[in-house]
N, C-alpha and C positions, 0 to 999 in steps of 0.2 A: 810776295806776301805784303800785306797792306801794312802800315807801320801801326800803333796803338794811340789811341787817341789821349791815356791816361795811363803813367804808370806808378803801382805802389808798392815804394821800394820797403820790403819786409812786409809781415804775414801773419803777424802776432794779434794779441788785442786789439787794439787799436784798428789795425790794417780790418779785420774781421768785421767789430761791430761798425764799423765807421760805413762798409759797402753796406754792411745788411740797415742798417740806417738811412740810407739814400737809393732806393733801388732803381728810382730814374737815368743815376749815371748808370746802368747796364743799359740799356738802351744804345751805347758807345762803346765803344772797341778799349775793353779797360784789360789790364794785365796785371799780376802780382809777381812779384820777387821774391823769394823768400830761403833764407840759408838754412833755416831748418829742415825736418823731413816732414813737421806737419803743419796746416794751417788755421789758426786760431787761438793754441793755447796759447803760444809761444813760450817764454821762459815758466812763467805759470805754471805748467805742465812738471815741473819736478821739483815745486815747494812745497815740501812733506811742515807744510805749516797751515795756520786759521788764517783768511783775509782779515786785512786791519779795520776795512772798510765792510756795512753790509754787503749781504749779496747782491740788494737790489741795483746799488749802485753800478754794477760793472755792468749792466745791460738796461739802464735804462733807456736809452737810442734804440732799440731796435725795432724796426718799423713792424707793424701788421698787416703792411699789405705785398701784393704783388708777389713773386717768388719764397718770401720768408714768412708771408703768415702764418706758416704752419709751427712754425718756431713755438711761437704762442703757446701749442699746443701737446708741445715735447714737453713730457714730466721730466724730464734732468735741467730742459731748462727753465722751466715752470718752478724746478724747487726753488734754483738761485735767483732768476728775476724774479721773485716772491717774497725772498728771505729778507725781512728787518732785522739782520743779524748776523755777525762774520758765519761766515760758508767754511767749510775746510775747504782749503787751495785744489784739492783732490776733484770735487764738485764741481767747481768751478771752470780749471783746468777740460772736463769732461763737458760743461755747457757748450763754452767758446770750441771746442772741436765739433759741436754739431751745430754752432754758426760755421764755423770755417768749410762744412761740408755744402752745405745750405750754400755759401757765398760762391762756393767750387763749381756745385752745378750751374749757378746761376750765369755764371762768367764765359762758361761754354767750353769745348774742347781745347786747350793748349795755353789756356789764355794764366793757368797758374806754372807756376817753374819753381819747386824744391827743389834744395840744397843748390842752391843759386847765389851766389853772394855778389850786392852790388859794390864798387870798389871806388865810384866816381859818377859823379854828375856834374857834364858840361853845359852850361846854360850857353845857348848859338843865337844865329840868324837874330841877332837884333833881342836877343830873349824873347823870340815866339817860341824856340824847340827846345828840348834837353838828350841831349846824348847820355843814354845809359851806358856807362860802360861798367863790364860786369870784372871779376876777378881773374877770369880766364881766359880776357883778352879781348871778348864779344863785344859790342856796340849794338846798341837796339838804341831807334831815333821815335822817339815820345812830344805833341804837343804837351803834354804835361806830367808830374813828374809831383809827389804826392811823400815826403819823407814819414816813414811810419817805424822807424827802427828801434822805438824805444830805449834804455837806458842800462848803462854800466856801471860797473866800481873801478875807477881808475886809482892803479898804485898812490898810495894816498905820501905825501913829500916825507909828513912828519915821521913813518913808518920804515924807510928805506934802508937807517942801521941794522932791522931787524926783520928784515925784507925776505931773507929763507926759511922764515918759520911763518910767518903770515899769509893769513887765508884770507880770501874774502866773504864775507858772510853769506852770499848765493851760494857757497861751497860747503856750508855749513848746515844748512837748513834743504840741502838737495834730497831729493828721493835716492836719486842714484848714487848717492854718493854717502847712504847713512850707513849701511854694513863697514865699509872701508872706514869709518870715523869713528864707528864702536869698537872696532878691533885694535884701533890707533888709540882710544880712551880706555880702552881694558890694559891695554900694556901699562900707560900711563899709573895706572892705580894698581899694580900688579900687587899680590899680597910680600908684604917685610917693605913695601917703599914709602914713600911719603907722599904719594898722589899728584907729586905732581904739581904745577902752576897753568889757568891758564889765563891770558888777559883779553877782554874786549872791550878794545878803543871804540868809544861812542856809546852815549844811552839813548838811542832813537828808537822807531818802530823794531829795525834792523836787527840792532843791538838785545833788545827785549826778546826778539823773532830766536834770536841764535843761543839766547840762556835756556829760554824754554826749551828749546829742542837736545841744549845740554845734560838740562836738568831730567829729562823724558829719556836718554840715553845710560844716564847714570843709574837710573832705575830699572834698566833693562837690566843692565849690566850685573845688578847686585845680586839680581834672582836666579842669575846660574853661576853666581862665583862669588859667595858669603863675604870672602875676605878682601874685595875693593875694597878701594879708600881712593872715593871720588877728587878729583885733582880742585884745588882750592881756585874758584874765579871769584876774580878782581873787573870790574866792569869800568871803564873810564870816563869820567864826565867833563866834560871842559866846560857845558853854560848851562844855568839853571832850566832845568826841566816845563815841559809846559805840558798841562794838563787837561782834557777837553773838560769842560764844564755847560751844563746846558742852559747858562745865563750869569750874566754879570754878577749878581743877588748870590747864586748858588758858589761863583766862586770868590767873590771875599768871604764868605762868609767861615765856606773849605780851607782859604789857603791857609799854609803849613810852610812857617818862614824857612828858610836853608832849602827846606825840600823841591820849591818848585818856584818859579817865577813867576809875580805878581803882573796880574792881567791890566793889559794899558787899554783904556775906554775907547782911547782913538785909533789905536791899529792893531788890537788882538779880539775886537768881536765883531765879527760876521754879519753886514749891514743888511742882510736880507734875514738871516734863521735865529738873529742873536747869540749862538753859540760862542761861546769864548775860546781860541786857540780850533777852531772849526775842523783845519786839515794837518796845523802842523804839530798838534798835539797829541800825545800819547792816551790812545782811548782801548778801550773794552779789554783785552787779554793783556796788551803791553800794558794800559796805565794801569791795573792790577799788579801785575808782577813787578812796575818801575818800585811802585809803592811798600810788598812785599819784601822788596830789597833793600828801600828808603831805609824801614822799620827793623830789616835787622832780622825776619823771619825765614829765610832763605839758608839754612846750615849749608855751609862752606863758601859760601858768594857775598861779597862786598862789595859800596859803592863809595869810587874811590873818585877825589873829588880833583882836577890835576886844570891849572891854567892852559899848559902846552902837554902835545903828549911827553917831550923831551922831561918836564921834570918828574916823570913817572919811568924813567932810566933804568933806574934801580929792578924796577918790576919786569920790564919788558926783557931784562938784560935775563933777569930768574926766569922768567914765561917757556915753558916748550913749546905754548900755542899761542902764536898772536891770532887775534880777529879783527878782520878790519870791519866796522860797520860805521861808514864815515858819510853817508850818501851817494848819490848817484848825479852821471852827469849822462847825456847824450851820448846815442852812437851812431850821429849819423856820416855819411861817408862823407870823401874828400869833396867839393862843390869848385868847377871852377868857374870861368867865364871867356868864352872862344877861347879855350883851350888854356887860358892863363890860370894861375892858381888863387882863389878867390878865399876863403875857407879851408882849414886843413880838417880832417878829421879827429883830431885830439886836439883841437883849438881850446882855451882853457876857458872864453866865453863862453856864456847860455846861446845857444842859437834862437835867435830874435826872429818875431813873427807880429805881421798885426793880427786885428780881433779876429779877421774872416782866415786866417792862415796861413798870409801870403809871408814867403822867405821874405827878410829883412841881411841883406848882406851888406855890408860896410854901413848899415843905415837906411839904404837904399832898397823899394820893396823890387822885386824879380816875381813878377806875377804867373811865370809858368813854372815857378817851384814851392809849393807849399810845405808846412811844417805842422803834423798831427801829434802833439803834446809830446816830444821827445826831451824834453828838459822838464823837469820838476819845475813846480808851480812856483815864478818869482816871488821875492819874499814878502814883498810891497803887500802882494796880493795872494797869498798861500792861506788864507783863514776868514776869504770874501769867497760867498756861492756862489755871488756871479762872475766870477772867471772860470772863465773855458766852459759857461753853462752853456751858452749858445752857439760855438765852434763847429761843431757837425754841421748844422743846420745854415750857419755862415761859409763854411768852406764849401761844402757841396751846392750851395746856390751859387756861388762865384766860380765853380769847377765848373757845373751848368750853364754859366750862361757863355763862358768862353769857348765852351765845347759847341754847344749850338750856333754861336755868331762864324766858329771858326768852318764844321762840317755839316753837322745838323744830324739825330739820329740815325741811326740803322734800321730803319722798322726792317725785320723779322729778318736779319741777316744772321746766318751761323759766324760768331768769331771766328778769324783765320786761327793758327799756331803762330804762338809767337817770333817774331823774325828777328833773328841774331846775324849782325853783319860779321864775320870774322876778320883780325889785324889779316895786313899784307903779309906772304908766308912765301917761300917758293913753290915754285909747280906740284911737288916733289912730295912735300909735308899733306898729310891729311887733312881734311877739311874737320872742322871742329862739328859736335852734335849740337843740334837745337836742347833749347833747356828742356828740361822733364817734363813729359804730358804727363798729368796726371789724370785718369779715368777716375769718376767720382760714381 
């Protein structure tokens, strides 16, 4: 089996529109990793919530020609690449899986592998090759090697006294997981008790994301049991609030002292759209409801205003539910370099990248490992359009042109299945299975 000329470890958003954006690289021997069971939504898929962002945003990349132009012409995804306005996650969730089918065909037989987890990327041979090694021992030898794993909630420090009752806000706001949190908030408000405490540390999108979905539960809940008594949330803030506004003008004119933090001329408005606070401010549903709660209109939720989480002690210690909604950090795997350990996977830095994508390890760029937005937008640059506007279009020319200097197309060659070496074993032990074909 011929080795892959590209690989992209995870299978999510990112992994999805990023191929149907660049349909050139098929034309190469490309392969996907992916620990889920399916390709595209990825986490997405079970946020029983609204996008923060329109809908048009999460597909504006994707190409009209060649293999996906038909995309164009799919009404599921014609509603959300269309929509000037958050999507419910539900829609969304359901476009990116008829990308990820579209990217599935397109890739050819064997060349995707669900419920695959990669566990390590060895940069080799001078950093022309990466050894994938996967979680169950496999090695697959890739010129290049493409991190598309997007992002977690890592146990947050300040949280760890109180670390058996704390959830993480994807746990909170899940599909699968809302029956199980109704029946856990029904007890909580059981009739003769007192409802209860619960706390969310953080007022970000996150934070805002998991009240609503409190607030929407509690509502369920009253309509077949009169006598709840919704548990009292305390929402946590540690730094003043930022607000999208759709210009400098608009938001002095808005701001509201205590409530929000005043807009700095030189690093909170957006040098291309003028928007003030552009990405890392709280817009449409969340800055509604931050607001809502500002003002005190929210019966039984307050916003409690706390320098460390520690001196909100008192509360967390009363809380039967903590929530973390602290942000997100990277998940991509361990990185090493012939074989030494370079990068851990819970490294507490951003993982660094230049403009066109290339890994930045110790400083140092490593041109056969790139990095597809797995770290939240540095903060320098979190509320400027043009970062990471032109990334697709920078990675995949630079993935291009090393692909072509190194092999040079396939014209009309069927992808092999992907080839997994297995560890050394005795005689005796079985040979391990190739990853998951998936028939598309």
């Amino acid at each position: 089996m011929m080795e892959p000329d590209l690989v992209l470890v995870g299978g999510g958003f990112r992994a999805a529109t990023f191929l149907a954006s660049a349909p050139e690289l098929l034309a190469h021997r490309v392969a996907v990793f992916e620990r889920g069971t399916v390709f595209g939504p990825g986490g997405f898929a079970d946020y029983a919530i609204t996008s923060t962002s329109i809908g048009s945003r999460f597909l504006k990349e994707l190409s009209a020609t060649g293999p996906f132009a038909a995309l164009r012409d799919d009404p599921l995804v014609a509603r959300v690449a269309g929509a000037e306005s958050p999507v419910p996650m539900a829609h969304l969730a359901t476009a990116l899986g008829r990308v990820g089918t579209a990217v599935a065909a397109a890739l050819g037989p064997g060349r995707l592998a669900l419920g695959t987890e990669v566990a390590a990327l060895d940069v080799v041979e001078e950093g022309s090759a990466v050894l994938v090694r996967l979680a169950d021992g496999r090695t697959v030898r890739s010129r290049n090697a493409v991190i598309a794993t997007g992002r977690t909630e890592r146990p947050h420090a300040e949280l760890a006294p109180w670390r058996a009752k704390v959830r993480r806000s994807a746990q909170i706001i899940s599909r699968s997981g809302r029956d199980a949190l109704r029946r856990e908030l029904a007890a909580l408000g059981r009739p003769g008790g007192d409802g209860g405490r619960i706390v969310v540390a953080g007022a970000s999108h996150s934070a805002m994301s998991v009240l609503r979905v409190l607030l929407e539960l509690f509502d369920e809940i009253r309509t077949t049991d009169p006598g709840f008594r919704p548990p009292a949330v305390d929402v946590l803030q540690r730094s003043a609030a930022r607000l999208v506004h759709p210009g400098l003008a608009e938001a002095r004119r808005d701001y509201v002292e205590g409530r929000e933090r005043a807009a700095d001329p030189a690093t909170d408005v957006c040098p291309e759209t003028g928007i003030v606070f552009r990405d890392s401010g709280l817009r449409h549903e969340s800055r509604d409801l931050y607001c809502a709660l500002w003002d005190g209109r929210i019966p039984g939720a307050r916003l409690v205003r706390t320098g460390r989480l520690a001196e909100a002690a008192d509360l967390l210690d009363d809380a039967a539910l903590v929530v973390q909604a602290l942000g997100y950090h990277g998940h991509a795997p361990d990185v090493l370099i012939d074989g030494r350990p370079a990068r851990p996977s819970g490294s507490p830095e951003r993982f660094a990248h230049t403009d066109d994508g290339t890994a930045l390890i110790a400083g140092r760029p490593v041109p056969a490992l790139s990095v597809l937005r797995v770290e939240p937008t540095p903060y320098a640059l979190r509320d400027h359009a043009v970062y990471g506007s032109g990334l697709y279009g920078r990675l995949a020319g630079r993935l291009l042109a090393r692909l072509e200097a190194d092999a040079g197309p396939l014209a009309a060659a069927v992808p092999p299945a992907v080839a997994a070496s297995p560890p050394p074993s005795p005689p005796s032990s079985p040979s391990p299975s190739l990853p998951q074909e998936i028939a598309v």
